[in-house]
C-alpha positions in Angstrom: 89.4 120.2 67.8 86.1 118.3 68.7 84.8 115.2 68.3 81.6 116.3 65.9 84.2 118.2 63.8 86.5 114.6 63.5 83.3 112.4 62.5 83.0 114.5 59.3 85.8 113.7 58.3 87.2 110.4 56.2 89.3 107.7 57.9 92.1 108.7 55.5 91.9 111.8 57.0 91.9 111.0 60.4 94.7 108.7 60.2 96.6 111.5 58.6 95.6 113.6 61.4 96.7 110.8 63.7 100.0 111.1 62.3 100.6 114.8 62.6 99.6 114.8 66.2 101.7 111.8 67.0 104.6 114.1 65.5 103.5 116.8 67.4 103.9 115.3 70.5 107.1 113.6 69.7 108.6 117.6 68.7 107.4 117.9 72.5 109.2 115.3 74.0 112.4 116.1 72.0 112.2 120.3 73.0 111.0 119.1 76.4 114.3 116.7 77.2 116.7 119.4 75.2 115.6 121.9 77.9 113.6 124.7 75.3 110.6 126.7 76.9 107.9 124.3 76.3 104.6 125.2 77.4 103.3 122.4 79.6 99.9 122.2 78.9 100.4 121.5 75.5 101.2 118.2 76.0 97.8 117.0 77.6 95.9 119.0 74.8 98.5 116.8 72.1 97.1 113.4 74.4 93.6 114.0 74.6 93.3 115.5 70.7 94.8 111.7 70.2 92.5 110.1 72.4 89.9 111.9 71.0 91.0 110.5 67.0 91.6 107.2 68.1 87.7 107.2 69.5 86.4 108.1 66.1 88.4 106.2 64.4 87.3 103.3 67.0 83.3 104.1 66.3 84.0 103.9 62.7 85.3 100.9 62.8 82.4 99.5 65.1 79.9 101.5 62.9 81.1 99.9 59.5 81.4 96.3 61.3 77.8 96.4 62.6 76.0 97.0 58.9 77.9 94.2 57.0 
């Protein structure tokens, strides 16, 4: 997931997306403390694909401040 695909989309969307990776990385800290197989790396990708909604959602909020 990139940033320029995230900016198409609608805040209701990205807060839903939000959501779901939130989960995500909760299913990884559960499987992770249980002792499955988890592949490591997913849980930076899980982080930064947060960081990276929370910045859009961030510049849309600045964005939508700045022209009222």
């Amino acid at each position: 997931m990139q940033a320029k695909e995230l900016r198409a989309r609608a805040r209701a969307e990205l807060a839903d997306e939000l959501l779901r990776l939130r989960k995500e990385q909760f299913a990884l800290r559960m499987q992770q403390a249980t002792g499955q197989a988890v592949k490591p790396d997913q849980f930076g990708k899980v982080r930064r694909n947060i960081a990276r909604v929370k910045t859009v959602m961030r510049e849309l909020e600045a964005s939508g401040a700045r022209k009222t």
